[in-house]
PyMOL commands that place a pseudoatom at each C-alpha (Angstrom):
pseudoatom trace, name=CA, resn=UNK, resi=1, chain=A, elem=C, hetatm=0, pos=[38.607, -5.416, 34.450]
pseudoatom trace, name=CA, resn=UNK, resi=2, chain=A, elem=C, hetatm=0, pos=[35.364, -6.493, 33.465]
pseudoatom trace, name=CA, resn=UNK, resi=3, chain=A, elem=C, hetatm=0, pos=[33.853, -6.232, 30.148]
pseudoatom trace, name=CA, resn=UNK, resi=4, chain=A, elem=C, hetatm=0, pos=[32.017, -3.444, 29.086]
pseudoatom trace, name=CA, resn=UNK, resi=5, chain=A, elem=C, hetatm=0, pos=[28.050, -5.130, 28.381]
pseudoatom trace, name=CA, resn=UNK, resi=6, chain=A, elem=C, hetatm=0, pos=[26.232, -2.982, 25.625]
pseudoatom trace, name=CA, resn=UNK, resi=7, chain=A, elem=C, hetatm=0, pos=[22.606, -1.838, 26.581]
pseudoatom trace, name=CA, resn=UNK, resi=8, chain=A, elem=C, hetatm=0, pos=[20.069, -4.007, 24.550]
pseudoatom trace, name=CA, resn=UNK, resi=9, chain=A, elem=C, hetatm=0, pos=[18.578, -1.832, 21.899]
pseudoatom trace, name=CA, resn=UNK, resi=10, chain=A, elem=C, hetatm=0, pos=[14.974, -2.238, 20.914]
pseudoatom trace, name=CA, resn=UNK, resi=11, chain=A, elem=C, hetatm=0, pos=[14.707, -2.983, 16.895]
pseudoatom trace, name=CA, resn=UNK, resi=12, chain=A, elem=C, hetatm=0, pos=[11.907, -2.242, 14.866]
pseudoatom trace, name=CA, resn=UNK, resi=13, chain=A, elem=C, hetatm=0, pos=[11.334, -3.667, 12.155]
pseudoatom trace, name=CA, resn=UNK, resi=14, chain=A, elem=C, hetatm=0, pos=[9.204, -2.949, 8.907]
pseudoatom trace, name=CA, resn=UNK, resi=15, chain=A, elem=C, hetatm=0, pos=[9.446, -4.778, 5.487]
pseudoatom trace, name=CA, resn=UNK, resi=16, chain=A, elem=C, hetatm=0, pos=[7.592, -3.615, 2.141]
pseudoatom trace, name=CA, resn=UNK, resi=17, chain=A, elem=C, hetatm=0, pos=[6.858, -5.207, -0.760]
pseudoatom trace, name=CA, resn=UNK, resi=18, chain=A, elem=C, hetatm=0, pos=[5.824, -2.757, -4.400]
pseudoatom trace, name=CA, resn=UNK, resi=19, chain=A, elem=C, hetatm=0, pos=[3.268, -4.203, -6.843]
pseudoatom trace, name=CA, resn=UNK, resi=20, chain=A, elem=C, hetatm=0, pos=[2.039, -2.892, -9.833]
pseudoatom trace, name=CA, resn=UNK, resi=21, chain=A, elem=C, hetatm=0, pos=[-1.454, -2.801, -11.959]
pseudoatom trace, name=CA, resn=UNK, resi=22, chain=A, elem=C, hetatm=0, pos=[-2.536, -0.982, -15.155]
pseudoatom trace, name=CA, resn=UNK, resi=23, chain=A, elem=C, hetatm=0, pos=[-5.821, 0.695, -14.843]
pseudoatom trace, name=CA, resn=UNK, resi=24, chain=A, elem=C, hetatm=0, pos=[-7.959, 3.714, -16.364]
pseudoatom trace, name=CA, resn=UNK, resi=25, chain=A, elem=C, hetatm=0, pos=[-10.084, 6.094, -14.164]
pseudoatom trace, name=CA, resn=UNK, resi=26, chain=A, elem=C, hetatm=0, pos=[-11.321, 9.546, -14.030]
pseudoatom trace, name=CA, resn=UNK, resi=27, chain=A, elem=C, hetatm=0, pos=[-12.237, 12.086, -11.166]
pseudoatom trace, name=CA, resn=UNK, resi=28, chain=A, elem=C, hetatm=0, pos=[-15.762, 12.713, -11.373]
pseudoatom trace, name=CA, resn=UNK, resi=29, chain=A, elem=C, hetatm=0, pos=[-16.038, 15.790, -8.940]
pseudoatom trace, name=CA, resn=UNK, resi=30, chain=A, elem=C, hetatm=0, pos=[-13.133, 17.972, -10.658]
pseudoatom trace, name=CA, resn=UNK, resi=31, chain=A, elem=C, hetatm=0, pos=[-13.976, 21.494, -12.267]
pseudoatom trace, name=CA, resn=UNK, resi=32, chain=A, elem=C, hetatm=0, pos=[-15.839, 20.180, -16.341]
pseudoatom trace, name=CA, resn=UNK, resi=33, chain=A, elem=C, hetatm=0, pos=[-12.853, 20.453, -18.376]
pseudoatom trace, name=CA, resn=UNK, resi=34, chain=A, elem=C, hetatm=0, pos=[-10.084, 19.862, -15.818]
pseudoatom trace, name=CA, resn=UNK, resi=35, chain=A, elem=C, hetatm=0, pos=[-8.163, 16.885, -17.904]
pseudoatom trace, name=CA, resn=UNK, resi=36, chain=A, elem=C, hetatm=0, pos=[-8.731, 14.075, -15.168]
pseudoatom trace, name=CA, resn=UNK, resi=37, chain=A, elem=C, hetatm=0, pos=[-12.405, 13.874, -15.552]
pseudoatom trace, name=CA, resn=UNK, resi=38, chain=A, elem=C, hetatm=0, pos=[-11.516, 12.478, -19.064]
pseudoatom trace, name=CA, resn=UNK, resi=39, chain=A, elem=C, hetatm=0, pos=[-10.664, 8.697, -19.074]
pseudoatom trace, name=CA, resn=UNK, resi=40, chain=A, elem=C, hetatm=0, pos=[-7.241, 7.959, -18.519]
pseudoatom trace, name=CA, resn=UNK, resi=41, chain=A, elem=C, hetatm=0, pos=[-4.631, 5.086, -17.462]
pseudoatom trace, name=CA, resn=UNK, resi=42, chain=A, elem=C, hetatm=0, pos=[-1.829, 5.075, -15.270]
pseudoatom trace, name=CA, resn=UNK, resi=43, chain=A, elem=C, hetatm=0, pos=[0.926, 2.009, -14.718]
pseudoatom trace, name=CA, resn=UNK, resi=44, chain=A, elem=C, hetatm=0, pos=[0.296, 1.986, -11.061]
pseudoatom trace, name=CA, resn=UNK, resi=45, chain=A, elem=C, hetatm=0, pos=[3.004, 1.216, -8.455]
pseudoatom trace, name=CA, resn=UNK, resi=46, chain=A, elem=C, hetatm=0, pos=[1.453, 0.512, -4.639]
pseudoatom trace, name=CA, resn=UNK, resi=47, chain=A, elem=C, hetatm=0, pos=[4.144, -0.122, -2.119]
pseudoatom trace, name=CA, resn=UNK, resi=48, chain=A, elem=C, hetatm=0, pos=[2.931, -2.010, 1.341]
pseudoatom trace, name=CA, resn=UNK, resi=49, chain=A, elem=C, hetatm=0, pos=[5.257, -1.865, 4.230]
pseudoatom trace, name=CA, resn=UNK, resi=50, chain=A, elem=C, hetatm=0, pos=[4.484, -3.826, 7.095]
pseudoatom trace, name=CA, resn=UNK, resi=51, chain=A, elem=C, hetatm=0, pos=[5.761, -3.520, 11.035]
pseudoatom trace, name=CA, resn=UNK, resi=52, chain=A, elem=C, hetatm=0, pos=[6.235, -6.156, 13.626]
pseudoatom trace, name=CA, resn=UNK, resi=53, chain=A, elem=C, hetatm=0, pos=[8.339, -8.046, 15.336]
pseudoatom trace, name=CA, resn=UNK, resi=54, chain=A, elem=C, hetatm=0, pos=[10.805, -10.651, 13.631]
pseudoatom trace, name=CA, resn=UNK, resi=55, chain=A, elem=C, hetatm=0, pos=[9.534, -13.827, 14.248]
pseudoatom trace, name=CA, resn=UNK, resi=56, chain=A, elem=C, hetatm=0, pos=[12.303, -16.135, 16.177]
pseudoatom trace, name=CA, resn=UNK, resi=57, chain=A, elem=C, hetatm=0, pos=[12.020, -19.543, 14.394]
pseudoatom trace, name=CA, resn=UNK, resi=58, chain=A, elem=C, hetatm=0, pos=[11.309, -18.314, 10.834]
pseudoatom trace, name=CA, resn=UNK, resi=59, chain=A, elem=C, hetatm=0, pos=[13.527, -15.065, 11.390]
pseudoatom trace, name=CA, resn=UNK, resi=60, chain=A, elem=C, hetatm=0, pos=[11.257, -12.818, 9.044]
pseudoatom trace, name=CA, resn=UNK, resi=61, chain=A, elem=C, hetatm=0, pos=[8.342, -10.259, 10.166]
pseudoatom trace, name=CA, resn=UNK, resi=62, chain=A, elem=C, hetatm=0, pos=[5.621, -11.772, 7.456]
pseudoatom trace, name=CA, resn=UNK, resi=63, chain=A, elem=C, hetatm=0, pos=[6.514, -14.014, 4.404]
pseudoatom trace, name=CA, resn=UNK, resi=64, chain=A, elem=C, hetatm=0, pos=[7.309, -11.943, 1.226]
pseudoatom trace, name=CA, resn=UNK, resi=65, chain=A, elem=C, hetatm=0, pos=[4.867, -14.465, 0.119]
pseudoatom trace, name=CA, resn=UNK, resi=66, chain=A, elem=C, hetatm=0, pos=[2.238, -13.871, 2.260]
pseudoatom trace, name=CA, resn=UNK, resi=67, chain=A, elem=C, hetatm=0, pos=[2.198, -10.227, 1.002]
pseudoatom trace, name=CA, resn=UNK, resi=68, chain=A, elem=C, hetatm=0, pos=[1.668, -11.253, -2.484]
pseudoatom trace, name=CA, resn=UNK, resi=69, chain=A, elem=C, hetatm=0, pos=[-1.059, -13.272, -1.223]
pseudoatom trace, name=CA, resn=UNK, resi=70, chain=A, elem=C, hetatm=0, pos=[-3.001, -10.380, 0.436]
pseudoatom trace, name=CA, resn=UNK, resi=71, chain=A, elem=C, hetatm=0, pos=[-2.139, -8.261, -2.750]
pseudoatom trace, name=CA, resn=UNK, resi=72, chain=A, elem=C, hetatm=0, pos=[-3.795, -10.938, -5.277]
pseudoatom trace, name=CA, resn=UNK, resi=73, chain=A, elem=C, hetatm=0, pos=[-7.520, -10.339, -4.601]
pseudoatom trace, name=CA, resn=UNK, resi=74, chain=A, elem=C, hetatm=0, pos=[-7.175, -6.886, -5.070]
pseudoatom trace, name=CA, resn=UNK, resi=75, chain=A, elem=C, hetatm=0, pos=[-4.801, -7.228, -7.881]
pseudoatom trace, name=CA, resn=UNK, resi=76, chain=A, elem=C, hetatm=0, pos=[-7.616, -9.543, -9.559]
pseudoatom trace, name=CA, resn=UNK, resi=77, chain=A, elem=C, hetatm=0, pos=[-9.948, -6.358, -8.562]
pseudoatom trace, name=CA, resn=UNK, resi=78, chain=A, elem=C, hetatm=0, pos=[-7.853, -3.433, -10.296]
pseudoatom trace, name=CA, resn=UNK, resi=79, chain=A, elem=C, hetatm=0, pos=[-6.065, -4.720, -12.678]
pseudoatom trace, name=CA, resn=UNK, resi=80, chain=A, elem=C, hetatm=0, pos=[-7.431, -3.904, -16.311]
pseudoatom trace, name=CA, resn=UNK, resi=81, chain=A, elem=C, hetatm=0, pos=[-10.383, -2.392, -14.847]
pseudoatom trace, name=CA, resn=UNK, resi=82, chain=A, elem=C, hetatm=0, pos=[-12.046, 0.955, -15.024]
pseudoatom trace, name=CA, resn=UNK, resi=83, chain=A, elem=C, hetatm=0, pos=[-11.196, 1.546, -11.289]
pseudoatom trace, name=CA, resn=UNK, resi=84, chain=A, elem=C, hetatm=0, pos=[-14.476, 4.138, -10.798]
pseudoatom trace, name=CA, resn=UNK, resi=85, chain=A, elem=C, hetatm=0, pos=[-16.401, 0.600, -11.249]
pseudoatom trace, name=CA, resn=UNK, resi=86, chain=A, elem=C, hetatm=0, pos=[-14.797, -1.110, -8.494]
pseudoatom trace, name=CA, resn=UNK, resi=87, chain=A, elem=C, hetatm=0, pos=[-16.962, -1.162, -5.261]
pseudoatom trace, name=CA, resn=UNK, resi=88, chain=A, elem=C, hetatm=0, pos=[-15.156, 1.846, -2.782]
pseudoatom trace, name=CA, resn=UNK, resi=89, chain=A, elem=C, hetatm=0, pos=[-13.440, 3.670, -5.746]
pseudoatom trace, name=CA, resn=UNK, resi=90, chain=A, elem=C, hetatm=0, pos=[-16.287, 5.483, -7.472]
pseudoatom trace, name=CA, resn=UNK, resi=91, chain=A, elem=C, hetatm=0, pos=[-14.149, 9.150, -6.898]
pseudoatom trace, name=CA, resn=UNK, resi=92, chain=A, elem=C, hetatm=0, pos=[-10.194, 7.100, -7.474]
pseudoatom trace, name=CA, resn=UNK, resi=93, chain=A, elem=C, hetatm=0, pos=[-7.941, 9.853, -6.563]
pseudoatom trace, name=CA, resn=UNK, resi=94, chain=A, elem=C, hetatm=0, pos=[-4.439, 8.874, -5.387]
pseudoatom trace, name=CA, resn=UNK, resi=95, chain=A, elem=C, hetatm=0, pos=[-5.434, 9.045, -2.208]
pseudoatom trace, name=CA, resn=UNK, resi=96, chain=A, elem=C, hetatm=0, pos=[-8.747, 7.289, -2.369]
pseudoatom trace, name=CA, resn=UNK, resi=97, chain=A, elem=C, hetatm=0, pos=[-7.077, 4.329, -3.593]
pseudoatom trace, name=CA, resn=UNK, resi=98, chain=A, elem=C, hetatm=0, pos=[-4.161, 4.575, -0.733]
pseudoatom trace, name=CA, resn=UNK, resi=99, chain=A, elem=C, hetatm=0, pos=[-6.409, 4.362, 1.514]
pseudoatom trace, name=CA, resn=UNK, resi=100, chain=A, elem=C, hetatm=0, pos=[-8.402, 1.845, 0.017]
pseudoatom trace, name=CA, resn=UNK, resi=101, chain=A, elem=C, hetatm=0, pos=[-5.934, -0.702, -0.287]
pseudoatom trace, name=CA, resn=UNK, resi=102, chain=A, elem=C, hetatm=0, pos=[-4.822, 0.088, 3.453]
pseudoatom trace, name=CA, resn=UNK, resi=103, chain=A, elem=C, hetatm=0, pos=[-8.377, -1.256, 4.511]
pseudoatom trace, name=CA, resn=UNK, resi=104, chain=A, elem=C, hetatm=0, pos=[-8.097, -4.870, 2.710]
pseudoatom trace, name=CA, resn=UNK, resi=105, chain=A, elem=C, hetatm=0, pos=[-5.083, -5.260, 4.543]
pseudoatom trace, name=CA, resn=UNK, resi=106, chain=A, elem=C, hetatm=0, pos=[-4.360, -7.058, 7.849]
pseudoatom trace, name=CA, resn=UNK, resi=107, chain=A, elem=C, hetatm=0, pos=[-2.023, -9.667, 9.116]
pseudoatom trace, name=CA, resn=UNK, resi=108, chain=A, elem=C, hetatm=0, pos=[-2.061, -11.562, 12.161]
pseudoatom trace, name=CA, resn=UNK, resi=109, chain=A, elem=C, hetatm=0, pos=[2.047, -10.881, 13.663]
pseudoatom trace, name=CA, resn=UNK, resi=110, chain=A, elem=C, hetatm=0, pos=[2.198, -7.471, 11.930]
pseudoatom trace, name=CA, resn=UNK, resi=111, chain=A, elem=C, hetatm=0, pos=[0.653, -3.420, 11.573]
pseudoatom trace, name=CA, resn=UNK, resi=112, chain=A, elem=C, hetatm=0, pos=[-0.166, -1.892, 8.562]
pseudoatom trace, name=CA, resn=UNK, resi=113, chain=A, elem=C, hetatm=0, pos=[2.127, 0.823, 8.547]
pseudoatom trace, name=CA, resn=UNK, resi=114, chain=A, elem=C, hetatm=0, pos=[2.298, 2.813, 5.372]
pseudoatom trace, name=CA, resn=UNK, resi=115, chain=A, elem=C, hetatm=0, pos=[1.077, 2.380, 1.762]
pseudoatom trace, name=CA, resn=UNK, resi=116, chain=A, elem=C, hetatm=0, pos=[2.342, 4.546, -0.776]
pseudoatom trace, name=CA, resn=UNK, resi=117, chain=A, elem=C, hetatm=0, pos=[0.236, 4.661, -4.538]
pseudoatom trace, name=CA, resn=UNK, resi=118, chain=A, elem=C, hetatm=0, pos=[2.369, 6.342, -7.681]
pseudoatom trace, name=CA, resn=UNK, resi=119, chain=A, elem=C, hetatm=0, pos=[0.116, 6.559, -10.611]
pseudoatom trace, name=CA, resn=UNK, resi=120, chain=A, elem=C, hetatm=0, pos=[3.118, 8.312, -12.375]
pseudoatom trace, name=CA, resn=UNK, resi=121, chain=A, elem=C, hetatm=0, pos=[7.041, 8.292, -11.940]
pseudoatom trace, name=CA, resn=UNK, resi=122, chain=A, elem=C, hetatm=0, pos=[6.402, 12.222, -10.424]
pseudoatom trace, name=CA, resn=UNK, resi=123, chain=A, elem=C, hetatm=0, pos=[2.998, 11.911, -8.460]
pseudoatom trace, name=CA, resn=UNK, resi=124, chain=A, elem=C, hetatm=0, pos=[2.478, 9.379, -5.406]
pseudoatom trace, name=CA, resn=UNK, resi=125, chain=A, elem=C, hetatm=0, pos=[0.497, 9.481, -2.101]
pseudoatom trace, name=CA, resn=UNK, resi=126, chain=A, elem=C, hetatm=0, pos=[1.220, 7.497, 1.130]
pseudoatom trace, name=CA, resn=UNK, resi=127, chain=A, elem=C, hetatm=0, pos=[-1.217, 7.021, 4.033]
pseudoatom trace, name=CA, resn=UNK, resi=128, chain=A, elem=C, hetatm=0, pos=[-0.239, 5.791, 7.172]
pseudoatom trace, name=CA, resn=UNK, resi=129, chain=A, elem=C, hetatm=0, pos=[-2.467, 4.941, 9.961]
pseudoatom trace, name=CA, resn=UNK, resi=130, chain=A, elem=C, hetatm=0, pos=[-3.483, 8.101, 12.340]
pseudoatom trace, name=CA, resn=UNK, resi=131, chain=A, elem=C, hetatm=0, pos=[-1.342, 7.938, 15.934]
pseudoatom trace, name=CA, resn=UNK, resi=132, chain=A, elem=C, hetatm=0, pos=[-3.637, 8.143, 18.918]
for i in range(1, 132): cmd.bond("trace and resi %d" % i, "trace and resi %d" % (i + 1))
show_as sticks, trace
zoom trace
């Protein structure tokens, strides 16, 4: 009796990588006297995750290190900062900033697949790029 082969099952794989940054803001087009358009700070956490296929000789999808790498510029651009003064983040909601950070962000072997911004332990957005 021949062995039984198993089918060959298609992996996908994604890694992510969470950085942090300190920063103050506030929303300038809430309701006057909603507390956000006050200026505030947050210990942010921003989570990329990458997708793409493993790579055969180094056996990884991207280099932890080449994450941090992408994530330095912007790091040197947010961190400490008023973030309404950065270039693209005049209005930095959550979700402004997601989405943001998702378009500094490209690397040759792998997609862009999801970043997720918590500017608390309780509140976080993710954005993940539209299907089509």
């Amino acid at each position: 009796m021949e062995p039984v082969s198993k089918p060959k099952v298609s992996l996908v794989t994604e890694i992510s990588r969470e950085f942090t940054f300190e920063a103050a803001h506030f929303l300038p087009n809430v309701p006057p006297g909603h507390k956000c358009s006050r200026v505030h700070g947050h210990s942010y956490r921003v989570e990329v995750t990458v997708r793409g296929p493993v790579d055969p000789h180094y056996g990884w999808v991207v280099d932890f290190a080449t994450l941090t790498e992408a994530w330095q510029a912007m790091h040197a651009q947010l961190d400490h900062r008023l973030l309404n003064d950065v270039p693209g983040l005049e209005n930095p909601t959550s979700e402004l900033l997601a989405a943001w950070v998702f378009g500094k962000l490209s690397f040759p072997t792998a997609k862009v697949v999801k970043i997720r911004v918590a500017e608390t332990c309780t509140s976080q957005c993710v954005v993940y790029p539209e299907e089509g």
